[in-house]
C-alpha positions, 0 to 999 in steps of 0.5 A: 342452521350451521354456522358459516364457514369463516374465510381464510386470513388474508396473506402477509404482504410479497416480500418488499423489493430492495436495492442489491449492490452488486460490486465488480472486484477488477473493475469497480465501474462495472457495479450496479444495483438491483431492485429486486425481491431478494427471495426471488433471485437466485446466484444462477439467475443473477451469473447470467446478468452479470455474464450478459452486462459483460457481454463477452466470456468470463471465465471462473465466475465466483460471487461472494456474500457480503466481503470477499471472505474465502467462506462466503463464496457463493456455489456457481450456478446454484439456485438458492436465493442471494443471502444477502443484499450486499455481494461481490463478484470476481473472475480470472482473467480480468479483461478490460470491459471498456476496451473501444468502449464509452467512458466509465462514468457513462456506463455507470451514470446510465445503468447504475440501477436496474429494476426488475419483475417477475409473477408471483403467488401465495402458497399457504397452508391453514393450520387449526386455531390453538384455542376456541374462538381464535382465528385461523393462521397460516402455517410457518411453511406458508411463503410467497413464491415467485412463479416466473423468473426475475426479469431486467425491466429493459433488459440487460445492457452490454458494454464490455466487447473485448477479446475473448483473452486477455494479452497474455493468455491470448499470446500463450493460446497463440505460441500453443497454437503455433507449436501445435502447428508445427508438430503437425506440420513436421509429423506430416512431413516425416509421414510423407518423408517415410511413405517416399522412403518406403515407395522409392525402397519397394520401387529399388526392390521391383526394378532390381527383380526386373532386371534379375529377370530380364538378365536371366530371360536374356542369358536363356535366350542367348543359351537357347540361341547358341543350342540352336546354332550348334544344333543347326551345325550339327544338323549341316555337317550331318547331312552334308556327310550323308549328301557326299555319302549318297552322291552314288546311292539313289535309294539314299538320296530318296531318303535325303530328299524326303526328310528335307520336305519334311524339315521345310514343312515343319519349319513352315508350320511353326513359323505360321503357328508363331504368326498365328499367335501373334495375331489380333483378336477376330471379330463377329462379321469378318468371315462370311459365307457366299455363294458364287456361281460358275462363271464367277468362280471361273472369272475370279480363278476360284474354280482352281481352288481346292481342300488342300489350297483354298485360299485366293486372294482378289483385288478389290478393283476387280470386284468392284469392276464385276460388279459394276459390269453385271449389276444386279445379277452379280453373285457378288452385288449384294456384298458390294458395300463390305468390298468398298469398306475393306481396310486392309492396306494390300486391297485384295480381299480373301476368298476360301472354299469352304468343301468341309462346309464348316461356315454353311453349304454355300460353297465359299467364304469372303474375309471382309476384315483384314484379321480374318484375312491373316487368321485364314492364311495362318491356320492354313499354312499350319495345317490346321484348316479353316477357322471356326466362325466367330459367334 
């Protein structure tokens, strides 16, 4: 039967909890003391007890080991272990941490010691005996680790609640502030002094091609005028000496005549060409074609209505009269409720033949619109017959 396999030696006890002094070099009041296990803490963990003590920014924290010495200065934010039990901390700007704040003599009496805890475990490794017979030991590498982070019992009380600056910095931040302020301000202000120079030179140049061109337009026009007035002279003095030419001679006075209407028709045809060009936009349902029988042609005067003058205009009252003379059996009785919306100032309502039956075969067209009623009356008088329906 083999031998029993001996249990492993027990562990050297966790390392022992001792006082830290943790001196404040600008304010001594502000040091205390730790009960920790010095292995435990690192110069990380204990920045942030410091930091949290203060209760507000230290800027430039720097601990040291044992004095104040250039060469003990601890690496910020490392997480080595503390080397030593006696350490000082420094930081720039030194604000006062008792600004509104109780007395230092409260602050120390009342958070002079602080205890700490954390978990922990033995993490060994057996090494064989160095003789027959002799028991198992740990290996050098073999220590206690702690397996959470070192904790205040009670947490950490804050005193300090000072500005976030000290005077003097807060007074440079403030003129920096200031300054920087008005450089935004005045480079604003020259944005805006520019941007107006650039709108009021662009405004300059359009007004001056505006007036350039209204010059021009008026001294074409003034030209065109003139050229018209001379022509027309020209075209006076011209007939008159054919007129005195032709006081004896019938052929030339038929000739004179004949170029006369021709004058007066094209003069009439560019003066309803111009007015055609002058008017408004017609719109579906302004123009629609109606039937009329005989007797209402005859009443109304539309019988007299031909391909060459289609176009008779009808008082509205007249309509309406018919209307409500026949009743029912009036051509016009269904279009009763367009006849009484008719707008236009005149009140005398468009009819036109339609023998070319270009709106349908009904015979005639009704303009309930007053810019029908004007597009009608313009196309005819150009000659150029009756306008197509609006789709």
């Amino acid at each position: 039967m083999g031998k029993s396999k001996e249990p492993p030696p027990d562990p050297p006890p966790p390392p022992a909890k001792q006082v830290v002094q943790i001196h404040c070099v600008p304010w001594r009041v502000m040091g205390f003391q730790l009960e920790v296990q010095l292995p435990y803490l690192t110069v990380e963990e204990l920045e942030t007890i410091i930091k949290d003590r203060h209760g507000d920014p230290i800027d430039n924290l720097v601990i040291y080991a044992d004095d104040t010495a250039k060469e003990n200065m601890l690496p910020p934010g490392s997480s080595n272990s503390l080397p030593s039990a006696k350490l000082f901390y420094d930081y720039y700007p030194p604000l006062d941490p008792f600004a509104n704040r109780p007395t230092a003599g409260e602050v120390y009496s009342t958070n002079s010691l602080m205890k700490t805890t954390c978990e922990e475990e033995w993490e060994g490794e057996l090494q064989a005996p160095i003789a027959k017979g002799e028991p198992q030991t740990w290996s050098p590498a073999s220590k206690w680790k702690n397996t959470t982070q070192v904790s205040i019992i009670g947490g950490v009380r804050k005193w300090s609640k000072t500005a976030e600056h000290d005077p003097h910095t807060q007074r440079m931040l403030d003129a920096e502030a200031a300054r920087l302020k008005a450089e935004a301000e005045a480079k604003a202000a020259a944005e805006a002094a520019e941007a107006k120079r650039i709108a009021d030179e662009r405004a300059a140049v359009i007004a001056e091609k505006k007036r350039k061109e209204a010059e021009k337009a008026a001294a074409k026009k003034a030209k065109e005028e003139e050229e018209a007035r001379e022509a027309a002279e020209a075209e006076a003095a011209r007939l008159k000496a054919l007129e005195e030419a032709a006081a004896n001679d019938p052929v030339l006075q038929e000739k004179l005549a004949r170029e006369k209407a021709e004058r007066e028709a094209a003069e009439k045809k560019a003066a309803a060409e111009a007015a055609l060009a002058k008017l408004p936009k017609r719109k579906p349902g302004g123009a629609l074609p109606i039937f009329l029988g005989g007797t209402t042609k005859e009443y109304y005067g539309l019988d007299k209505c031909t391909k060459e003058e289609p176009l008779l205009s009808v008082p509205v009252e007249k309509i309406l009269a018919e209307i409500t003379d026949k009743g029912k059996i009036s051509d016009l009785y269904n279009s009763k409720g367009v006849v009484e919306s008719y707008k236009g100032e005149d009140k005398e309502i468009l009819f036109c033949k339609d023998e070319d039956e270009v709106y349908s075969d009904e015979g005639f067209i009704i303009c309930v619109f007053p810019e029908d009623k004007e597009h009608f009356m313009a196309h005819i008088a150009a000659g150029n017959g009756i306008p197509p329906p609006i789709k």
